[in-house]
N, C-alpha and C positions, 0 to 999 in steps of 0.2 A: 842397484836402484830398484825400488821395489813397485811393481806395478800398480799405477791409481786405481781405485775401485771404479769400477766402471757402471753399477750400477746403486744409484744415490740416493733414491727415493726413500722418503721417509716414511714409515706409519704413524699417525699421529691421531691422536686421539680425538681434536676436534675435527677432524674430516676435510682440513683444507691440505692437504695431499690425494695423491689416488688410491693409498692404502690406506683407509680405515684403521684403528682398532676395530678387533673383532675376533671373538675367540673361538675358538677352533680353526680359523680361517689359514693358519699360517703354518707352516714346516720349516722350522730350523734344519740346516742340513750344517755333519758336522764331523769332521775327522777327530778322534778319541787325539790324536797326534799330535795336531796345530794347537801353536802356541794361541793362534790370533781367536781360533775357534773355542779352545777351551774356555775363553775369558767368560762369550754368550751361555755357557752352559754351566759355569758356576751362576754367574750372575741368575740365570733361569731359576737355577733350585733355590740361591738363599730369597728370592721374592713370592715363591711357590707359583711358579708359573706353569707348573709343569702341565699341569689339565687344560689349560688356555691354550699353549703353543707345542703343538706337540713336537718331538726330538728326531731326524734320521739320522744313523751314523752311517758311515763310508766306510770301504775298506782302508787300512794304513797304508795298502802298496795302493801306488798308481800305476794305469799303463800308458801309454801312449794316446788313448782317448780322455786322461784322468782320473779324479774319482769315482772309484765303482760303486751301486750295492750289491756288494758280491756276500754281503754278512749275511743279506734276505733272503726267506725262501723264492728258489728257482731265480736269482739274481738279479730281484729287481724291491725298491722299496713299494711294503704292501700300499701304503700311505698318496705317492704320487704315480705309481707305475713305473717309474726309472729307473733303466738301466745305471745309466751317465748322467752326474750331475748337470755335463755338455749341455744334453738335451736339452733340460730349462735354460740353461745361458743361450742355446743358440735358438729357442721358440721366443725369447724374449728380445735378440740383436740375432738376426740371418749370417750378418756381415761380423761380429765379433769375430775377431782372431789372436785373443790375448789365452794368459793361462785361465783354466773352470776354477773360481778358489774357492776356499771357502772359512768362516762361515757364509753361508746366503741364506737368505729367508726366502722361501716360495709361497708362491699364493697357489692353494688348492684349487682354488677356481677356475683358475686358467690357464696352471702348470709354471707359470712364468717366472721371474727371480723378481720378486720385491725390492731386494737393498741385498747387496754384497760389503756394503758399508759396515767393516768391522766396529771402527772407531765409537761410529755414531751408533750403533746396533745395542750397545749394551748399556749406553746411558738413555736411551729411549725406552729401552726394558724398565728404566730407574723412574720414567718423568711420565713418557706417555700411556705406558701401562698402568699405573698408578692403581687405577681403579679396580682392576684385577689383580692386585698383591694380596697374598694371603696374611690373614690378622698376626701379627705381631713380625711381619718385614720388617726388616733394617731399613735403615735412611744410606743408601751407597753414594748418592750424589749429594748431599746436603748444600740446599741454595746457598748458606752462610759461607761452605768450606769451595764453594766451587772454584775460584778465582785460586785457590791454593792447590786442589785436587790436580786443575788443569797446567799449575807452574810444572809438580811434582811429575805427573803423567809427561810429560814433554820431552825432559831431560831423559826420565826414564827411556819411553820409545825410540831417542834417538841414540841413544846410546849404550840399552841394553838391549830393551826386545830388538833393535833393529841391530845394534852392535854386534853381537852375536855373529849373525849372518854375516855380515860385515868380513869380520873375522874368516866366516868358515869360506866364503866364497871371491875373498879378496885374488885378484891378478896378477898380484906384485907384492913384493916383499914390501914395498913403502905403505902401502892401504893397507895390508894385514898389519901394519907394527900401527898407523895410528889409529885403528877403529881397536887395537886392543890395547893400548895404551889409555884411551877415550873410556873403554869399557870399564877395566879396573879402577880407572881413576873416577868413577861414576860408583861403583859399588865400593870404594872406599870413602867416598862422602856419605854414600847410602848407610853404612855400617854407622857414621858416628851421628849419623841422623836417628838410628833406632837404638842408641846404646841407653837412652835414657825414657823412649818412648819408644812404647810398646806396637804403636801402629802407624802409617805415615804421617797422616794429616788427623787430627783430632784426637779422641778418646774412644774411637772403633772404627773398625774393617769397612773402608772406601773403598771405589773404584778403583784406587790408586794402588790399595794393597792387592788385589786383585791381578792388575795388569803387571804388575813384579811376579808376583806369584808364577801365575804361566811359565815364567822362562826360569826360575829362580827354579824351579820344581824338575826341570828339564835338564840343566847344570850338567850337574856331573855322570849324569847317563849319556848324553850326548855329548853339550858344548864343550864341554873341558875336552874332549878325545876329538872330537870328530869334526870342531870349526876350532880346533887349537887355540881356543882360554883356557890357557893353561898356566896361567901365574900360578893359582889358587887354585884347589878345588870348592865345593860353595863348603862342605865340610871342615875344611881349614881357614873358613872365615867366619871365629864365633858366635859375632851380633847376629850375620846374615842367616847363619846358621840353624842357630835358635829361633830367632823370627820365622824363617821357612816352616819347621816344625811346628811353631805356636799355628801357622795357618794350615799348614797340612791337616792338625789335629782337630781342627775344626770342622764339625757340620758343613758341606757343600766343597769344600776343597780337597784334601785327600780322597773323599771317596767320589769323586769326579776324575782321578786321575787313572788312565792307563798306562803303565809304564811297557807292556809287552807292545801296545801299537804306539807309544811312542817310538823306542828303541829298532822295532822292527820297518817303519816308517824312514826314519830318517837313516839307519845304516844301510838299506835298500833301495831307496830310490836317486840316491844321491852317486852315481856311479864314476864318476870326474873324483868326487873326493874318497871312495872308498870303493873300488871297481873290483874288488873279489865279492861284495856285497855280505860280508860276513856281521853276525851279528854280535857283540861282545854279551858273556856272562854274566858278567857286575856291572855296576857295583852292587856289592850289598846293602838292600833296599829297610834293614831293620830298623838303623837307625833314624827312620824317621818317626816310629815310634816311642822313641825315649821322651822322657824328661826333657822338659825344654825352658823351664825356671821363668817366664813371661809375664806371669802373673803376676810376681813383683813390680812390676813396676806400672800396675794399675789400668784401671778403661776395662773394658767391655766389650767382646766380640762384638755383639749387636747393638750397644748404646740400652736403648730403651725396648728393643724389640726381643725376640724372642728365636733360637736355631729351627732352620725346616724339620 
């Protein structure tokens, strides 16, 4: 079960929230590792937000207080002065006693968390930012496609990005066999869904492709070994395959990925599933640069827009 976000607040551009737009005002805070975080930090680069919203990363290990910036000089983000992410979850709720997650957005003003609201975080980057997207952004939420975006996204979250986990932290042999049963049976629709079309919904890179992405990238470094999806590796499934590669190869995606704090993140902190903490070699990471044949079957990364 995965924890509500606990902190919901929107920023919105017309000012009927408490958070404004307003640029520079805000700190994405953001593990290189999370699936749920790296979504805000694609999303961030292909709208060129970067000068707007500025970025903190965390360390990939947690300790027992959570995420650190242990990456900054003398261990603390230059940006908010933080040690622990805690800190701003707990100047923001005294009483919070859940996990620090992340992504969150702080407000610089007052140290505090704005919205921990993954979900809603990056299609906000899509609508309420609008105004500060750099000239030739993509359309990632398209009004027209939203109603299909939001079917796609649905099935997806509950039964991959969230399936996964499912898998890897199931109790019982009956919850591990149907969240991966559920899982496969989700990327095998998913497979004959892009065997003909190049992106999920329309003729370019949504929200939609994005939120696959995250974990479709993560696959066979992690899920396949370490939360036992192990039908398939994503390698041995050649739509999915290729599609991962068409998007890795792409502006904002591949080179948003860390695979050392991913790999080291999830073999390490996870010690119920992997209690020597060791970290595996492979896979090897080349083939994501091949040939990925995608282009055949037409559309356009950006639609009308142009890569950051």
């Amino acid at each position: 079960m995965r924890q509500a976000n606990r902190f919901t607040e929107r920023i919105t551009a017309d000012g009927s929230s408490a958070y404004p737009v307003e640029p520079g005002r805000y700190r994405l805070v953001v593990s290189l590792a999370c699936p749920w975080a790296h979504r805000s930090v694609i999303v961030r680069r292909l709208l060129g937000l970067e000068d707007v919203i500025s970025l903190g990363v965390v360390d990939p290990i947690r300790d027992e207080r959570g995420w650190r910036f242990t990456l900054d000089p003398r261990g603390r983000d230059p940006v908010t002065g933080l040690e622990f992410l805690s800190e701003a979850y707990l100047a923001t709720d005294p009483d919070f006693d859940g996990r620090f997650t992340v992504p969150a957005v702080i407000d610089t003003t007052t140290g505090k968390v704005a919205t921990n609201d993954y979900p809603q975080l990056t299609l906000d980057l899509s609508t309420q930012w609008r105004r500060h997207h750099r000239a030739g952004a993509p359309e990632l939420y398209p009004e027209r496609l939203r109603a299909e975006i939001d079917e796609v996204n649905a099935g997806v979250f509950r039964d991959v990005n969230q399936g996964v986990y499912r898998c890897g932290f199931a109790r019982s042999q009956e919850a591990y066999e149907e969240a991966f049963d559920a899982l496969f049976a989700r990327l095998d629709a998913l497979s004959e869904r892009l065997r003909e079309r190049r992106y999920l919904v329309g003729d370019s890179i949504t929200e939609a492709d994005i939120r696959l992405f995250t974990t479709l990238v993560r696959f066979d470094a992690v899920y396949h070994g370490h939360f036992k999806c192990n039908r398939h590796k994503l390698t041995e499934l050649p739509v999915l395959w290729a599609y991962a590669r068409d998007l890795f190869q792409t502006p904002g995606f591949g080179d948003t990925v860390d695979f050392d704090h991913i790999k080291r993140h999830y073999y390490r902190t996870h010690p119920g599933i992997n209690p020597n903490g060791l970290v595996p070699a492979g896979p090897d990471l080349s083939g994501w640069h091949t040939e990925h044949g995608r282009e055949a079957l037409g559309g356009s990364a950006f639609g009308e827009g142009t890569a950051p």
